[in-house]
C-alpha positions in Angstrom: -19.2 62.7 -34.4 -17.2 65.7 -33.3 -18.4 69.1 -34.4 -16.5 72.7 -34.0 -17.9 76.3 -34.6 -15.9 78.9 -35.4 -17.0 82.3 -33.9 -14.9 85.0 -36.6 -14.5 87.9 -34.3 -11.7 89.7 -36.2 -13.4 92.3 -38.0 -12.5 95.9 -38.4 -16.2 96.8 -38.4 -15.5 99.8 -40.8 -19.3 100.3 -41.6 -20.6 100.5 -38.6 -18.3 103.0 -37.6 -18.7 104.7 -40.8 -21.8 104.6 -40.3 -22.3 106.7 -36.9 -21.1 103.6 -34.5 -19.2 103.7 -31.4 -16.4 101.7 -30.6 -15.7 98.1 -31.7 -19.2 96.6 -33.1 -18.9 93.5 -31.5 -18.9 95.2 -28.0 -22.0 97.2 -28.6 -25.5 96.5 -26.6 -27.7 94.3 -27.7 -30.8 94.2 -25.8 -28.4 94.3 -22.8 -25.6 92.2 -23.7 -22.6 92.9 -25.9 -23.3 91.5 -29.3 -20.7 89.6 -29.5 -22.1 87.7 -26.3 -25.5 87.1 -28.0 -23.8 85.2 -31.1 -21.6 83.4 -28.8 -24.8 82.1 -26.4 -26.7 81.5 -29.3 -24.4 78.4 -30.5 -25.6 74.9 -29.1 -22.5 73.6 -26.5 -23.8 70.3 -26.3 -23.4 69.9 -30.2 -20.6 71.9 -30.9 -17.1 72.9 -29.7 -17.2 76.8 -29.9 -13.7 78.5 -30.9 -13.8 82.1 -30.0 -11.1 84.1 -33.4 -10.6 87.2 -32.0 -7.8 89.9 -32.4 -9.1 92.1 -29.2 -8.7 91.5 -25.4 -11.5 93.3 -24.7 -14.0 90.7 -27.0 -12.3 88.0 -25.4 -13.1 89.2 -22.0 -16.7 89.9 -22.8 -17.7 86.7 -23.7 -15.3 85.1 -20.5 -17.1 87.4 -18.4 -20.4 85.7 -19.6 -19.1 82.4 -18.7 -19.8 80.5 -22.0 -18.2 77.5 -23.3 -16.2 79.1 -25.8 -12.1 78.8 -26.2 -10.1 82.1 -27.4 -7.6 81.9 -29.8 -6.2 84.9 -30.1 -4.1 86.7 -33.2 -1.1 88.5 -32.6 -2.3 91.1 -35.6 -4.2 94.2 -35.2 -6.4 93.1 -38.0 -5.4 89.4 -39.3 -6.3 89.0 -42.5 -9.2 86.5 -43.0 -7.1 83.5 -43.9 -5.2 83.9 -40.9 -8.0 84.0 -38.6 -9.7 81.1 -40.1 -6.7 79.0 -40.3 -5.9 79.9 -36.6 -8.9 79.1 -34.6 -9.5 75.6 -37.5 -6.1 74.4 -36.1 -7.5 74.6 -32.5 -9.9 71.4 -33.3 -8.8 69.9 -36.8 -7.0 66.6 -34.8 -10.4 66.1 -33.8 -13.6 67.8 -35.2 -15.4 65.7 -38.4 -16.8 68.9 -39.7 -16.6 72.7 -38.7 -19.2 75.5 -38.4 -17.9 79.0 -39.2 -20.1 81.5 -37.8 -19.8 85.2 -38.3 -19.5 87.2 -34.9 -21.7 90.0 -36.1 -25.0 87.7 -36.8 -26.5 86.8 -33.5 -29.9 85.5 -34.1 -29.5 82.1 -35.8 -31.9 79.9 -33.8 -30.9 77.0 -31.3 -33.4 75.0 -34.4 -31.2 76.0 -37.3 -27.7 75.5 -35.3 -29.0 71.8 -34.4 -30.5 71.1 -38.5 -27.5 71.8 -39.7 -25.9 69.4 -37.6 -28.6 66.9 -38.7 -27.6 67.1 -42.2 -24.4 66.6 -41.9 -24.6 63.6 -39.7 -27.3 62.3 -42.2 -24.4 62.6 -44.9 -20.6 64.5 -43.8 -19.3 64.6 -47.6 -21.2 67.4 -48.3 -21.1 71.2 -46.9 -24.2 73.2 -45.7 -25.1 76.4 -45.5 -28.0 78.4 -43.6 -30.6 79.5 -46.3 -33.4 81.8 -46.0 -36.0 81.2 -49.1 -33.2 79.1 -51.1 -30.4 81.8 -50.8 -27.7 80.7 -49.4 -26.0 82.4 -46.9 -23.7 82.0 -43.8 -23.2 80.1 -41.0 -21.6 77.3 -43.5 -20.8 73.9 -42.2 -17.4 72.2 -43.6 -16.4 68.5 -43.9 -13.5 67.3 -42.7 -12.3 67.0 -46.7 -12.2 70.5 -46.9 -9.9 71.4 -43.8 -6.6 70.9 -45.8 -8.0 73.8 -48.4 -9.2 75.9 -45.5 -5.8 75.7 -44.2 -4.4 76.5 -46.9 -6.1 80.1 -47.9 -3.9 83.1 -48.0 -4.4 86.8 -47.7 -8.3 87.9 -47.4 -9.3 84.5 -48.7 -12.5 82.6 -46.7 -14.8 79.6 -46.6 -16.5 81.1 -49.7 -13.5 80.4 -51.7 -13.4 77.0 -50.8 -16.7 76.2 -52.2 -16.7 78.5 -55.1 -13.6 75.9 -56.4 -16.5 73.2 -56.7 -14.3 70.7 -54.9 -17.0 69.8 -52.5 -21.5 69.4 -52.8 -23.4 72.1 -51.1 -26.9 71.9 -49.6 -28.8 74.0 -48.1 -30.4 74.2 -45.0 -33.9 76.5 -44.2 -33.8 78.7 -41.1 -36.6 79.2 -39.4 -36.4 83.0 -40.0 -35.5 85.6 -42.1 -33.5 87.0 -39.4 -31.6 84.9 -38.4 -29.4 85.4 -41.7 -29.1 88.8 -41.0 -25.9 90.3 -39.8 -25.1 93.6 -38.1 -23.0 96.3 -40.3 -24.6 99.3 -39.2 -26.0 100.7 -35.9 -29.8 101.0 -37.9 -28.9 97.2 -37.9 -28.3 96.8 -34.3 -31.5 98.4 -33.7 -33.3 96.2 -35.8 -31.9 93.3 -34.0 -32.6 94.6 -31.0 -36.5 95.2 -31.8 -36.7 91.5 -33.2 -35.3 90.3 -29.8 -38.0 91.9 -28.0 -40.5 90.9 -30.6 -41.6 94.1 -32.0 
């Protein structure tokens, strides 16, 4: 069984920026590493096939530089919208891959544990579609089925994987992480330094 992970790296970041940020979020330290980095490392390579969706040169770089398994595809947009990025980097392994992982790049502290359950699940039944919970609330990264590729490829505009499973078309379970924090996702820089102190364990 063949398993990809998506990596969406083609935010705007708006908030953080809004927010007091500097420069492209993704690209921001981390406890010494660019954030984008950490999501990237975090991602099992023996279990999945990692597809970096970015629109910037310099995110691509960053995680090259870091020499992780991880293949670039790259959108000719300034700011693809959501479909298009999804679509995109899916094409990349949808000959191959029996199921999918889409990951955001902004949420780097799912555990090695969580990234390999979810892997479990599906390999213990690959009709269904799983997503990361915390406490029973769902949240991302989400693990497709093959089934659902033709209705991923098929979103338009600012459509994503959520709209593929709010149609119904396909059982969802959920899987526990081993932390609240892994679920969380960095919109701010008061989120960055959160992640940061969790990192270091304080």
């Amino acid at each position: 069984m063949e398993l990809g992970c998506v990596v969406m790296a083609c935010g705007q970041g708006k908030r953080f920026t809004a927010a007091g940020g500097d420069g492209d979020k993704l690209l921001a330290d981390l406890a010494g590493m660019p954030l984008i980095v950490h999501t990237v490392a975090s991602v099992p390579s023996d279990i999945y096939e990692v597809v970096l969706s970015v629109r910037s040169q310099w995110v691509g770089a960053a995680v090259g530089l870091a020499s992780l398994s991880a293949a670039p595809v790259y959108h000719g947009a300034a700011y693809p919208p959501r479909s298009i990025a999804l679509r995109g980097a899916l094409a990349y392994g949808i000959d191959r891959w029996d199921g999918c992982l889409f990951l955001p790049g902004d949420q780097p502290l799912v555990s090695d544990a969580s990234f390999r359950a979810l892997a479990d699940a599906f390999a213990a039944d690959p009709t269904r579609a799983y997503r990361l919970s915390w406490q029973g609330t769902p949240g991302s990264p989400v693990l497709f089925p093959r089934s659902c590729f033709s209705a991923l490829m098929a979103l338009t505009g600012s459509e994503g994987g959520g709209e593929v499973l709010r149609r119904g078309n396909v059982p969802v379970s959920l899987v526990e992480a081993r932390d609240a924090a892994e679920l969380w996702d960095i919109d701010t820089p008061e989120d960055l330094d959160r992640a940061a102190r969790y990192l270091v364990g304080e």
